[in-house]
ROLOKOL-526315 format. One record per residue: x, y, z of N, C-alpha, C, CB in turn; residue number from 1. Coordinates in nm, 3 decimals. Atoms other than C-alpha are relative to their C-alpha. Glycine has a CB too. Layout:
N
+---------+---------+---------+---------+---------+---------+---------+---------+---------+---------+---------+---------+-----+
:      nX :      nY :      nZ :     caX :     caY :     caZ :      cX :      cY :      cZ :     cbX :     cbY :     cbZ : pos :
+---------+---------+---------+---------+---------+---------+---------+---------+---------+---------+---------+---------+-----+
:       X :       Y :       Z :       X :       Y :       Z :       X :       Y :       Z :       X :       Y :       Z : NUM :
...
+---------+---------+---------+---------+---------+---------+---------+---------+---------+---------+---------+---------+-----+
***
This chain:
150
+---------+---------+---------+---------+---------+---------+---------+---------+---------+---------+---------+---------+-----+
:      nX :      nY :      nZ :     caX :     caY :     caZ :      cX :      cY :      cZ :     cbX :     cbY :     cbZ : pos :
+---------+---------+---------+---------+---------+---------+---------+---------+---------+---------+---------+---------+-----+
:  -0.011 :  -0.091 :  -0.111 :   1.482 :   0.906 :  -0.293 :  -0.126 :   0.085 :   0.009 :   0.125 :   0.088 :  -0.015 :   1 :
:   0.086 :  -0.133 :  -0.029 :   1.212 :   1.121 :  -0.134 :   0.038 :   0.116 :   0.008 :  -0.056 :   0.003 :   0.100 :   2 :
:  -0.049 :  -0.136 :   0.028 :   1.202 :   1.472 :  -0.164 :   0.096 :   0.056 :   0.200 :  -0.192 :   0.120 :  -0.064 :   3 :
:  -0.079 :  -0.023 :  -0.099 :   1.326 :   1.473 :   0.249 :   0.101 :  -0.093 :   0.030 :  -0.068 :   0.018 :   0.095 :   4 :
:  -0.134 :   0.038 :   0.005 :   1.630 :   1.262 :   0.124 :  -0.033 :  -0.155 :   0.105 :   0.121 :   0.143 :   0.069 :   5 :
:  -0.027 :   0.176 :   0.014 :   1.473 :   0.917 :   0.274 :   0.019 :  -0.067 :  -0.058 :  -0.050 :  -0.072 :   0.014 :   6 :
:   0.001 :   0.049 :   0.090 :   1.575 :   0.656 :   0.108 :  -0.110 :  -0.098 :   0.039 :   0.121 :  -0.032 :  -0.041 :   7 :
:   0.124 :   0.053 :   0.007 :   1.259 :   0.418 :   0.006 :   0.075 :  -0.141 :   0.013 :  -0.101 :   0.041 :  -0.135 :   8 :
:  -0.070 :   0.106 :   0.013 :   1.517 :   0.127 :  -0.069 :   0.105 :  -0.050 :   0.032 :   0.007 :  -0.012 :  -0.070 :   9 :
:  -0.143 :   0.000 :  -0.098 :   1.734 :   0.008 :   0.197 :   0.071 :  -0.149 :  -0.063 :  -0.042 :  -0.014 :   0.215 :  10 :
:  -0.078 :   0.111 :   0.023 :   1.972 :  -0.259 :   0.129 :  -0.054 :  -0.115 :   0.063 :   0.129 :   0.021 :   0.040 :  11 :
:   0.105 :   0.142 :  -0.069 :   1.744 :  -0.507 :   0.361 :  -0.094 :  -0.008 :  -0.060 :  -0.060 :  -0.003 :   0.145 :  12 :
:   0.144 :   0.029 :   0.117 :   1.427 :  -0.430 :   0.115 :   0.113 :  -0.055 :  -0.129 :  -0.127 :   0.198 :  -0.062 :  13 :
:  -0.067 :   0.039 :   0.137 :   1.685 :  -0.465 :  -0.205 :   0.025 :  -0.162 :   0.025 :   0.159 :   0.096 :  -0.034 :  14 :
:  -0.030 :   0.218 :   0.017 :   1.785 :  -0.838 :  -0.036 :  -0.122 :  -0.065 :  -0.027 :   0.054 :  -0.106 :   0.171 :  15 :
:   0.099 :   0.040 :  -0.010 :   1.443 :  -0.905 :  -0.005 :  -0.080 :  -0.040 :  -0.128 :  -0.044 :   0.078 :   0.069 :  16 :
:   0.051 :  -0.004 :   0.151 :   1.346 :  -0.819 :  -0.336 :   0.062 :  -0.157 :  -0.068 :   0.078 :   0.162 :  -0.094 :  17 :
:  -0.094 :   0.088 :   0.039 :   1.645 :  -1.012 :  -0.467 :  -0.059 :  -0.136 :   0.072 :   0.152 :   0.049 :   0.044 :  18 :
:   0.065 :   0.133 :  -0.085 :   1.519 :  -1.336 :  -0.230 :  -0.136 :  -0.056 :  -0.104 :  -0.071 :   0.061 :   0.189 :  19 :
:   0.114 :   0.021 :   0.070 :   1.181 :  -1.311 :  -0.363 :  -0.019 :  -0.034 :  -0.199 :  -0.066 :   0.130 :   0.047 :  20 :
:  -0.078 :   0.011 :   0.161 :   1.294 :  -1.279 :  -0.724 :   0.032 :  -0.138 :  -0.045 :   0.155 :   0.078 :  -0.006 :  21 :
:  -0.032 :   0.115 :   0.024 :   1.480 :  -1.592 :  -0.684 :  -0.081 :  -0.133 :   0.003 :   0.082 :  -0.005 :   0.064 :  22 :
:   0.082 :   0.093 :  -0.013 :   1.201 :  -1.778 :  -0.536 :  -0.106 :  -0.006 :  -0.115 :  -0.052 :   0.013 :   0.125 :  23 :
:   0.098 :  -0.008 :   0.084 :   0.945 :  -1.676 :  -0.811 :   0.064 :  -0.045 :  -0.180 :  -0.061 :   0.163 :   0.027 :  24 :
:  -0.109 :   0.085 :   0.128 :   1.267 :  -1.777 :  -1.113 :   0.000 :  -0.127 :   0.016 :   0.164 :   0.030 :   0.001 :  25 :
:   0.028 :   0.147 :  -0.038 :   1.179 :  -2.133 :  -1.054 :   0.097 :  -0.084 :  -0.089 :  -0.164 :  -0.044 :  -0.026 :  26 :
:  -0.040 :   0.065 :   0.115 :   1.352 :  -2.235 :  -1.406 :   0.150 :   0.056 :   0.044 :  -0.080 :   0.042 :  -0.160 :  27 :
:  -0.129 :  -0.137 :  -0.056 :   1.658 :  -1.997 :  -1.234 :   0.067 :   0.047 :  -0.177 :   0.194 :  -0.102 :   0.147 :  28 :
:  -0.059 :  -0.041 :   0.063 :   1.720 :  -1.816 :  -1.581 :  -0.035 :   0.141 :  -0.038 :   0.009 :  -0.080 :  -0.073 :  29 :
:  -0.068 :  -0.162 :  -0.012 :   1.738 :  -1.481 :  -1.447 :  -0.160 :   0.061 :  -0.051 :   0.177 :   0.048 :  -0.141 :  30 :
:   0.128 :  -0.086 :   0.047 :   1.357 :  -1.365 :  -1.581 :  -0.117 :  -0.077 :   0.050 :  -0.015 :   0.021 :  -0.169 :  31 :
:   0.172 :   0.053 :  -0.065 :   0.999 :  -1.426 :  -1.415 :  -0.061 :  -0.015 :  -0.108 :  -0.103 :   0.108 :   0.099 :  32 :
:   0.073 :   0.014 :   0.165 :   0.786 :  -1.554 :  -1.719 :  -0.119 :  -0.080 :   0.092 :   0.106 :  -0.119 :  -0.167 :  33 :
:   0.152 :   0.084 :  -0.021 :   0.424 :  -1.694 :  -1.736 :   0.056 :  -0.131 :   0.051 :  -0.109 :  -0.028 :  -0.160 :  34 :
:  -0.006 :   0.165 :  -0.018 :   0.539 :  -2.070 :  -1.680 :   0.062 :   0.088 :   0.183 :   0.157 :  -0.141 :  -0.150 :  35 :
:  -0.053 :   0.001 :  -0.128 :   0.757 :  -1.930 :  -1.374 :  -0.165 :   0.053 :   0.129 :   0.160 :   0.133 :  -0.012 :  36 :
:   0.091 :  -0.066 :  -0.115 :   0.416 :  -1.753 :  -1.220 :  -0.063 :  -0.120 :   0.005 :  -0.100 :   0.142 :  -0.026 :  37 :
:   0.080 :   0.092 :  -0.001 :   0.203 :  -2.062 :  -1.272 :   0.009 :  -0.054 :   0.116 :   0.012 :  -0.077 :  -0.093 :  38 :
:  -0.013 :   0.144 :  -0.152 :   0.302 :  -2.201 :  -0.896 :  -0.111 :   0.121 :   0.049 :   0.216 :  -0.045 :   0.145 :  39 :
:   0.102 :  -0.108 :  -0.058 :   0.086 :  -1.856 :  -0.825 :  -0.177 :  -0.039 :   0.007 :   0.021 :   0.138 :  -0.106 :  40 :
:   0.143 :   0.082 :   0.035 :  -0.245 :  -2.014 :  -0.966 :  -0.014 :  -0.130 :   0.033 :  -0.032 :  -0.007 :  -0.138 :  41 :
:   0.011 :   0.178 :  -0.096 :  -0.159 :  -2.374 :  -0.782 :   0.004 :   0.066 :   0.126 :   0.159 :  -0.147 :  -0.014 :  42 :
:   0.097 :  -0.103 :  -0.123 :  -0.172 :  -2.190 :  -0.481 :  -0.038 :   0.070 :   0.054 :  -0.018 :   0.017 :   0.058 :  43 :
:   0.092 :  -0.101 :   0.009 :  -0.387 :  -1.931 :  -0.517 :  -0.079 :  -0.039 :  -0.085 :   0.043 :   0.119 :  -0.026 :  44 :
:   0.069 :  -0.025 :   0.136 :  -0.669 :  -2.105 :  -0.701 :  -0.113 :   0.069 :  -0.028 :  -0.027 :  -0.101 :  -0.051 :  45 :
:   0.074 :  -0.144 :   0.056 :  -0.894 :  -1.829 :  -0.738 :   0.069 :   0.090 :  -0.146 :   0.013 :   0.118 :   0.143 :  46 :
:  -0.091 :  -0.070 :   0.076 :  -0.580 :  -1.677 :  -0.947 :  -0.048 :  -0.048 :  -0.180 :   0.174 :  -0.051 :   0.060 :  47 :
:  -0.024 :   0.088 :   0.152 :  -0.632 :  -1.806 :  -1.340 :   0.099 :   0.065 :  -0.069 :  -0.133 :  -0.008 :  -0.108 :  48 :
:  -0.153 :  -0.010 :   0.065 :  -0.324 :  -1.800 :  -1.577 :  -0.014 :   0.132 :  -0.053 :   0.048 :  -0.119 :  -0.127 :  49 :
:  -0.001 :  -0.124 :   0.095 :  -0.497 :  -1.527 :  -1.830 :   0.002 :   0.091 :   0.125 :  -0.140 :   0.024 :  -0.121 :  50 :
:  -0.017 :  -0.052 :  -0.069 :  -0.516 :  -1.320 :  -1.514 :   0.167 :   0.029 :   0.037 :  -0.081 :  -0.049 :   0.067 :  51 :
:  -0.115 :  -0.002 :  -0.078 :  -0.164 :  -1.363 :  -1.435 :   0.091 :   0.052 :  -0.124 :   0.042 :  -0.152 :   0.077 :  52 :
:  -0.085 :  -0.039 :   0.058 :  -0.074 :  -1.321 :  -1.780 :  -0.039 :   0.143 :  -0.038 :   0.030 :  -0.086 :  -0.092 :  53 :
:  -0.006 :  -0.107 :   0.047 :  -0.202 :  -0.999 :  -1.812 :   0.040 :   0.083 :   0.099 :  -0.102 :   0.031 :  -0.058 :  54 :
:  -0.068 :  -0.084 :  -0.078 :  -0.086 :  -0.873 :  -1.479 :   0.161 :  -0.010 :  -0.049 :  -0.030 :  -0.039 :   0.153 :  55 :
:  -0.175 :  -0.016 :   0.041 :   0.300 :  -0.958 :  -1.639 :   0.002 :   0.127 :  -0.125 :   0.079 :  -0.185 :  -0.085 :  56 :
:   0.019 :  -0.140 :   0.128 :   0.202 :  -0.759 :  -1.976 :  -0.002 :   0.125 :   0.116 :  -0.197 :  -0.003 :  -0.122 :  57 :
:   0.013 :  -0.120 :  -0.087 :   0.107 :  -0.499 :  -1.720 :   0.133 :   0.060 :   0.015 :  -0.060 :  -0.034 :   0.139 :  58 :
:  -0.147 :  -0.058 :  -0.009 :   0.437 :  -0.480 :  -1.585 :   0.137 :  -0.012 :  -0.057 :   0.029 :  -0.016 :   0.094 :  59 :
:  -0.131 :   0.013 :   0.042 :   0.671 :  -0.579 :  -1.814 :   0.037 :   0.094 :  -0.115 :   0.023 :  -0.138 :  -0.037 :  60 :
:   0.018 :  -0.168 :   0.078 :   0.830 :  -0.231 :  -1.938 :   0.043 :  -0.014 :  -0.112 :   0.084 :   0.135 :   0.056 :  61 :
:  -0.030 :  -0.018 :   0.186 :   1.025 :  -0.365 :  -2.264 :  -0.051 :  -0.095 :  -0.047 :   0.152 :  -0.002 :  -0.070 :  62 :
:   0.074 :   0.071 :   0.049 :   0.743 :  -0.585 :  -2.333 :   0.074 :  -0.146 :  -0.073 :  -0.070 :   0.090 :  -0.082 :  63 :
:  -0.058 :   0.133 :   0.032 :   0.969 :  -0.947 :  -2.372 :  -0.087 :  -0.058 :   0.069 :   0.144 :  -0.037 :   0.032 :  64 :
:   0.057 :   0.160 :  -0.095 :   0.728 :  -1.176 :  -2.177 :   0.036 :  -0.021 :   0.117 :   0.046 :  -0.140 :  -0.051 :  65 :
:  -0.070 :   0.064 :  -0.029 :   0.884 :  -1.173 :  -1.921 :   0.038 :   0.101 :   0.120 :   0.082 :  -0.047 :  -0.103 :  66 :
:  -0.054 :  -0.116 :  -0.097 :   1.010 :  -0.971 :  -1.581 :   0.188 :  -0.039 :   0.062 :  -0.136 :   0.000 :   0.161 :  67 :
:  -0.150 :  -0.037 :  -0.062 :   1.406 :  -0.885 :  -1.509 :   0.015 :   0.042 :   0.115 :   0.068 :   0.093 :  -0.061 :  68 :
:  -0.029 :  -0.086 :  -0.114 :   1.552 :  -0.778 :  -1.189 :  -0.019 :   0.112 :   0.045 :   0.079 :   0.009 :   0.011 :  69 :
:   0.041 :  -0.167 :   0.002 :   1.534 :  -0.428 :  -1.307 :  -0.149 :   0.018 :  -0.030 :   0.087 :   0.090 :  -0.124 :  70 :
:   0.115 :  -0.037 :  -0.009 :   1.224 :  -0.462 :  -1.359 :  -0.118 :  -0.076 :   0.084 :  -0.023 :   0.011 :  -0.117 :  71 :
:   0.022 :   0.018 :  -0.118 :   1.091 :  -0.642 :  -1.081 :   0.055 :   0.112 :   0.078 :   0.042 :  -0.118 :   0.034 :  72 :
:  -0.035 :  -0.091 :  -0.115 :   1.265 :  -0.424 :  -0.882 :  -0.052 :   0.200 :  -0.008 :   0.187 :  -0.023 :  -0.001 :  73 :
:   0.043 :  -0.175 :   0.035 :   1.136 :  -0.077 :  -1.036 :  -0.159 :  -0.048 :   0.026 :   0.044 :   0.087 :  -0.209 :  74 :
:   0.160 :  -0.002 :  -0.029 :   0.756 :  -0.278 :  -0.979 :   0.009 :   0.045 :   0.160 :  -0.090 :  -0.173 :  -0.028 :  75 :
:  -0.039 :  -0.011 :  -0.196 :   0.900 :  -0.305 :  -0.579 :  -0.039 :   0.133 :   0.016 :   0.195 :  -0.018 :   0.070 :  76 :
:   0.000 :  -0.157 :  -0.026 :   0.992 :   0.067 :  -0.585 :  -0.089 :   0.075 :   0.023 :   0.039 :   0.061 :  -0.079 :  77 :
:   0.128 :  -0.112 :   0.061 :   0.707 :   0.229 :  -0.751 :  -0.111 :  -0.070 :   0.135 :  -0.074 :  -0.037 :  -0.234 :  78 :
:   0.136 :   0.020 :  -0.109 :   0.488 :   0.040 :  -0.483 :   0.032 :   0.065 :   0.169 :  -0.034 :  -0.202 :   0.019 :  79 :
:  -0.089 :  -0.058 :  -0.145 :   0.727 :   0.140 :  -0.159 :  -0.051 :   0.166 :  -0.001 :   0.218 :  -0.014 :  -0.022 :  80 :
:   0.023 :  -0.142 :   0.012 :   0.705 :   0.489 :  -0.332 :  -0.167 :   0.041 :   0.012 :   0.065 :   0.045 :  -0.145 :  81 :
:   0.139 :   0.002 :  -0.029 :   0.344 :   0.460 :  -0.357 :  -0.056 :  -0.032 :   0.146 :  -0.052 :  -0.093 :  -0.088 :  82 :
:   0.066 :   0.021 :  -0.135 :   0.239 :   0.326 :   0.010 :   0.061 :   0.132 :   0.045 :   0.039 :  -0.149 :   0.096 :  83 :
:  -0.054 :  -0.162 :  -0.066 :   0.518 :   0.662 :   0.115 :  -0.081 :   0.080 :   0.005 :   0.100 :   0.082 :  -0.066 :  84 :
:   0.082 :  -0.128 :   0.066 :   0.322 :   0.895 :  -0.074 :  -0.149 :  -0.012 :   0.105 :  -0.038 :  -0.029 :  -0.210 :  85 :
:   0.158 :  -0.008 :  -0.122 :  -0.038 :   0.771 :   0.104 :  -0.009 :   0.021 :   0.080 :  -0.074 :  -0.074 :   0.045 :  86 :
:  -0.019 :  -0.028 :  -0.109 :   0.106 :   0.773 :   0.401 :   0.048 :   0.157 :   0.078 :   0.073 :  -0.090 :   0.009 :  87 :
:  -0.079 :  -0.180 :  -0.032 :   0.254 :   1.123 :   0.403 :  -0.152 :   0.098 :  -0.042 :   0.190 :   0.059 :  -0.164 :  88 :
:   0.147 :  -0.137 :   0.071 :  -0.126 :   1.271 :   0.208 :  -0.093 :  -0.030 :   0.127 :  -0.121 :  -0.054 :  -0.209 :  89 :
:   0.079 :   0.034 :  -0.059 :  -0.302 :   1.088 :   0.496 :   0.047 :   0.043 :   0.122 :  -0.032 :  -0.116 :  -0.021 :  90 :
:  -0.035 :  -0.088 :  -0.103 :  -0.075 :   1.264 :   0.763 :  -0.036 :   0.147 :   0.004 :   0.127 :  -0.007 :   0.008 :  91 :
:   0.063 :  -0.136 :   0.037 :  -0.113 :   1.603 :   0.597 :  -0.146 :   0.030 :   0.042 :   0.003 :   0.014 :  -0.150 :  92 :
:   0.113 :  -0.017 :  -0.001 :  -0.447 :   1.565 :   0.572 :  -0.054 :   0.045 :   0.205 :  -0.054 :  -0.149 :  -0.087 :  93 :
:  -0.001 :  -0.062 :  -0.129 :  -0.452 :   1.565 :   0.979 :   0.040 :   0.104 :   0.057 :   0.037 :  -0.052 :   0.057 :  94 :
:  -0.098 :  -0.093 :  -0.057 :  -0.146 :   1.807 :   1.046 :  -0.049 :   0.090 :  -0.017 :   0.121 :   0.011 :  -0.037 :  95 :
:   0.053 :  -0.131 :   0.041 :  -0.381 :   2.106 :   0.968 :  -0.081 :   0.022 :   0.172 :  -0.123 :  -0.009 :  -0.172 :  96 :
:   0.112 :  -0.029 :  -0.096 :  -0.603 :   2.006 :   1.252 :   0.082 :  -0.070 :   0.126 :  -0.169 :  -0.073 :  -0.044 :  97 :
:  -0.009 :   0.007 :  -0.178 :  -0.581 :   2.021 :   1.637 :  -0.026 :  -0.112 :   0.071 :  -0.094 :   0.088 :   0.069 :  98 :
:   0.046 :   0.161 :  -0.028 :  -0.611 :   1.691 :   1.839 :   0.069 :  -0.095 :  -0.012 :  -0.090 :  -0.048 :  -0.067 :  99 :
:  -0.073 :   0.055 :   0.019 :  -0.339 :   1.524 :   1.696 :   0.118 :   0.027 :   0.091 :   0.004 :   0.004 :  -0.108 : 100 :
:  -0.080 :   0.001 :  -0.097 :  -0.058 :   1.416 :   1.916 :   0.045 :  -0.129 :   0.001 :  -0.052 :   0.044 :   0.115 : 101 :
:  -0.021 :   0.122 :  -0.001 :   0.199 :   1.168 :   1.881 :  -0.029 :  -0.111 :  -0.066 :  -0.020 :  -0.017 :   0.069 : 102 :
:   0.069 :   0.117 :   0.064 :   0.054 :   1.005 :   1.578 :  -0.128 :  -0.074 :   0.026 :   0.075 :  -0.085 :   0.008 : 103 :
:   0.121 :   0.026 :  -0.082 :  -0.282 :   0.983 :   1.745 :  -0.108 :   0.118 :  -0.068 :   0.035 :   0.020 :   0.183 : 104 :
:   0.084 :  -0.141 :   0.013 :  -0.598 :   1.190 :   1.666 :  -0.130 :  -0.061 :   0.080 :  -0.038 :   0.063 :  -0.188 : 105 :
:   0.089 :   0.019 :  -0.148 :  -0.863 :   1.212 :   1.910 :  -0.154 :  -0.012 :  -0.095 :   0.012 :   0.179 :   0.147 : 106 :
:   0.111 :   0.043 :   0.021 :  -1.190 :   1.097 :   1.862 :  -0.087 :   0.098 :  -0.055 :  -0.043 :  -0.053 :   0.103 : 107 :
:   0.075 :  -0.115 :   0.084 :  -1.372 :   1.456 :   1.848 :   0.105 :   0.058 :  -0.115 :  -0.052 :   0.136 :   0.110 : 108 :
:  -0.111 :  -0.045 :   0.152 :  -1.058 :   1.567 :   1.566 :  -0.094 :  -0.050 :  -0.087 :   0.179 :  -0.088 :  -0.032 : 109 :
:   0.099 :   0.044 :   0.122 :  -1.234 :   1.315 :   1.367 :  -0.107 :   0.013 :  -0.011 :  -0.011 :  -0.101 :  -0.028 : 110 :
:   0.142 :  -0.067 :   0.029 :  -1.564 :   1.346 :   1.442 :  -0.015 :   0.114 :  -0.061 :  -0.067 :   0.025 :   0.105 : 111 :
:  -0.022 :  -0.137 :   0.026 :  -1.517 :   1.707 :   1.343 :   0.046 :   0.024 :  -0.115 :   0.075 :   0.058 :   0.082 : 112 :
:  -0.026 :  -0.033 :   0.156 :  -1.324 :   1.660 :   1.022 :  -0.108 :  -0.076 :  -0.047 :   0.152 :  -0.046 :  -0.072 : 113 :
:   0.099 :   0.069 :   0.097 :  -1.582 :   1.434 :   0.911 :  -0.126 :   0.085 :   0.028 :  -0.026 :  -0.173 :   0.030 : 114 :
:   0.127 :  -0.110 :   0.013 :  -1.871 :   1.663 :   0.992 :   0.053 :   0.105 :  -0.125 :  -0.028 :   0.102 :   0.172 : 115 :
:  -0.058 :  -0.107 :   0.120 :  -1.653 :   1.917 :   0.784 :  -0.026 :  -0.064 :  -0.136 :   0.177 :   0.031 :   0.011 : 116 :
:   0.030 :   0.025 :   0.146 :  -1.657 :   1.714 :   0.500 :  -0.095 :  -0.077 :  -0.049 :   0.094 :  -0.045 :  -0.057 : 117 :
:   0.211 :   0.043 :   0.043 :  -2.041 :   1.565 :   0.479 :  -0.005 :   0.087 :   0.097 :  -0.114 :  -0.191 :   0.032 : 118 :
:   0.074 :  -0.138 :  -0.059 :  -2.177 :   1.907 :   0.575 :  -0.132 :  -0.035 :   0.053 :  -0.025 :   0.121 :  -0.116 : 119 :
:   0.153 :   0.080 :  -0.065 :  -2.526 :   1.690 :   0.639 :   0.002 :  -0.078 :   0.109 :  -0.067 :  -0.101 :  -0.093 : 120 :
:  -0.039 :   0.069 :  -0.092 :  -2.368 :   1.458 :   0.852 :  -0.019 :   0.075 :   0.178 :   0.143 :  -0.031 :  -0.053 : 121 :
:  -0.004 :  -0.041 :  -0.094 :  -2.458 :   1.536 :   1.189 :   0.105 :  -0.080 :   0.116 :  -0.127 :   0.010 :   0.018 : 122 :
:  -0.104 :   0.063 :  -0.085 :  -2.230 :   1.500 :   1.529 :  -0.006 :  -0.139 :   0.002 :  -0.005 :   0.045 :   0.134 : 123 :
:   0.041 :   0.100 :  -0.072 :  -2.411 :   1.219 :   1.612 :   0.003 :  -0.138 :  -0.066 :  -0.122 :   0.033 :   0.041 : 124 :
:  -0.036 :   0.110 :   0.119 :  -2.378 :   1.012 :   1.292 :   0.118 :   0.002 :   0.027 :  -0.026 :   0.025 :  -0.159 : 125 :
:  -0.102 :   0.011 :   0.025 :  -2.056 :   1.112 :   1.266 :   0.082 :  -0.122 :   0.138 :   0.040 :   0.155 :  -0.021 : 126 :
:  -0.070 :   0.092 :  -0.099 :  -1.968 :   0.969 :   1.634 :  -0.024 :  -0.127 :  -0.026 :  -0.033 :   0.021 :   0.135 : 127 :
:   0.051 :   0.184 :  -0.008 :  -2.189 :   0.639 :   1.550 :   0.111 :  -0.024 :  -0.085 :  -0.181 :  -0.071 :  -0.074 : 128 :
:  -0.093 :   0.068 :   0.098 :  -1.969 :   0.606 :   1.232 :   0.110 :  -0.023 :   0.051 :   0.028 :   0.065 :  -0.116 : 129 :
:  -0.138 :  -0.026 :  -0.041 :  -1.637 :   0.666 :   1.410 :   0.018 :  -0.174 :   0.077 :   0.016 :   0.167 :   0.124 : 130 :
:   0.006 :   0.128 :  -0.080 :  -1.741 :   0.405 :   1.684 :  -0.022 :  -0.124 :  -0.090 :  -0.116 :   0.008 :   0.107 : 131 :
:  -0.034 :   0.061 :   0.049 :  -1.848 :   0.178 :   1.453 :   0.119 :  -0.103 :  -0.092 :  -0.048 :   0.037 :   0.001 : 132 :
:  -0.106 :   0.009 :   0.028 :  -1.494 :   0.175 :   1.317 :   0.105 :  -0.007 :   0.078 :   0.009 :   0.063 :  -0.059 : 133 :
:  -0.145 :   0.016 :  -0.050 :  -1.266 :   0.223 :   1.570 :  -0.083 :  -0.051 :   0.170 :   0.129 :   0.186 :  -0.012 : 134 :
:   0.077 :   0.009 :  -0.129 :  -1.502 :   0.083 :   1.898 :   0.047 :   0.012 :   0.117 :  -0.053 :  -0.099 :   0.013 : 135 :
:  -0.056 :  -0.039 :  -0.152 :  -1.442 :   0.225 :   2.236 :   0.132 :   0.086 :  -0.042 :   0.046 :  -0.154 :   0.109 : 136 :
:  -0.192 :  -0.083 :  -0.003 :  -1.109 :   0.417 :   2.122 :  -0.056 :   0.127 :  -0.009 :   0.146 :  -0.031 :  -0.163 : 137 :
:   0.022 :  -0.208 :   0.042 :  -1.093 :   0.796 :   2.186 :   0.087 :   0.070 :  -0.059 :  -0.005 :   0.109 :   0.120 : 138 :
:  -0.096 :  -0.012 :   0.081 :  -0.787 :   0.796 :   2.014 :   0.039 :  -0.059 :  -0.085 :   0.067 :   0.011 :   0.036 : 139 :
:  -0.033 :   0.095 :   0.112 :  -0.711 :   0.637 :   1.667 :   0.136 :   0.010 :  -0.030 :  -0.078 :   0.022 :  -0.124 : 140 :
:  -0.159 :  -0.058 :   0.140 :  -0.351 :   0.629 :   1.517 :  -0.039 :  -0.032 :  -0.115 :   0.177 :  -0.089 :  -0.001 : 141 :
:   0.040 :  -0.046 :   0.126 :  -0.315 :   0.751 :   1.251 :   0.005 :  -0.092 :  -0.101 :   0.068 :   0.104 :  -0.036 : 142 :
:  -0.048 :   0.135 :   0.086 :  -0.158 :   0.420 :   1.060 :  -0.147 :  -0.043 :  -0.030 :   0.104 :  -0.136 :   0.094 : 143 :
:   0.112 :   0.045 :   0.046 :  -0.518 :   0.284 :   1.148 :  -0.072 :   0.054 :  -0.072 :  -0.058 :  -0.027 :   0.066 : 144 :
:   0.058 :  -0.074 :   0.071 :  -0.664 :   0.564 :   0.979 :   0.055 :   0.014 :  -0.151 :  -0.003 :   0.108 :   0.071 : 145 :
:  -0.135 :   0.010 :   0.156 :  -0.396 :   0.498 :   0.667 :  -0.079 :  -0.076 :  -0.041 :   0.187 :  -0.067 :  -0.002 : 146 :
:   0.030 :   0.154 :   0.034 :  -0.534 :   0.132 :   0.643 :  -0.128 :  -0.003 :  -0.060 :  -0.001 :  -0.100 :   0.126 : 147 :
:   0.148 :  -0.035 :   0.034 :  -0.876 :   0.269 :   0.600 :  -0.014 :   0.037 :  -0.166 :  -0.049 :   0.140 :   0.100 : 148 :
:  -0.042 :  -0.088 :   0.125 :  -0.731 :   0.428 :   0.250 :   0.079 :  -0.071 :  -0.072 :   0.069 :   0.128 :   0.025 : 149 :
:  -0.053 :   0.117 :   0.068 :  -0.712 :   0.204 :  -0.013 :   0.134 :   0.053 :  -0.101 :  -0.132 :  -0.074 :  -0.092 : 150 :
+---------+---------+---------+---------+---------+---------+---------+---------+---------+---------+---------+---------+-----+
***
């Protein structure tokens, strides 16, 4: 739960999870293991296995080899909760300033916070940069301005 009582995990993300889960249990005995990721590195071959096996170490919290439901599903979470969170610091970050409207911020807004924060930056950079990024728009939403924020 977020602190304004959304919930992050609706019963259509929990099936989803669950779906995905099943598809990645290939051996179907209930745990994601190195052999089960290996269809990841057949297609994805850029991927290699030691890569794959250290992203499972990564997330596997009682260190068996191996990922559970509950813990697949607490990796889900923590990432849902994580994109929330960016998305709410990258609204803030606007809601101070004027220009915004409707999930929109206007072309000089930004120009203007970004002069604010490279104090060297002049208007005129700042507009080339803007255009360069968002071309011809005098209004960005804000989402696009999320996407920008890794």
């Amino acid at each position: 739960m977020t602190k304004d009582g959304e919930r992050l995990l609706t019963h259509h993300k929990i099936q989803h999870m669950q779906n995905a889960f099943s598809l990645l249990d290939r051996n179907k005995d209930g745990k994601i293991d190195l052999k089960d990721l290996d269809i990841i590195s057949d297609v994805f071959k850029g991927v290699k296995r030691d890569q794959l096996q250290e992203a499972l170490r990564t997330v596997d919290l009682d260190e068996d080899d191996n990922l559970d439901m509950f813990e697949f599903q607490a990796i889900i979470a923590k990432t849902y909760e994580t994109e929330y969170e960016r998305k709410q610091e990258v609204a803030s970050l606007f809601s101070f300033l004027q220009g915004v409207h409707n999930s929109q911020v206007s072309l000089e807004t930004l120009v203007s916070m970004i002069c604010k924060i490279e104090s060297e930056m002049t208007k005129k950079q700042a507009e080339d940069l803007v255009q360069s990024v968002f071309p011809g728009k005098q209004t960005i939403p804000i989402d696009e301005i999320y996407e920008l924020f890794p």
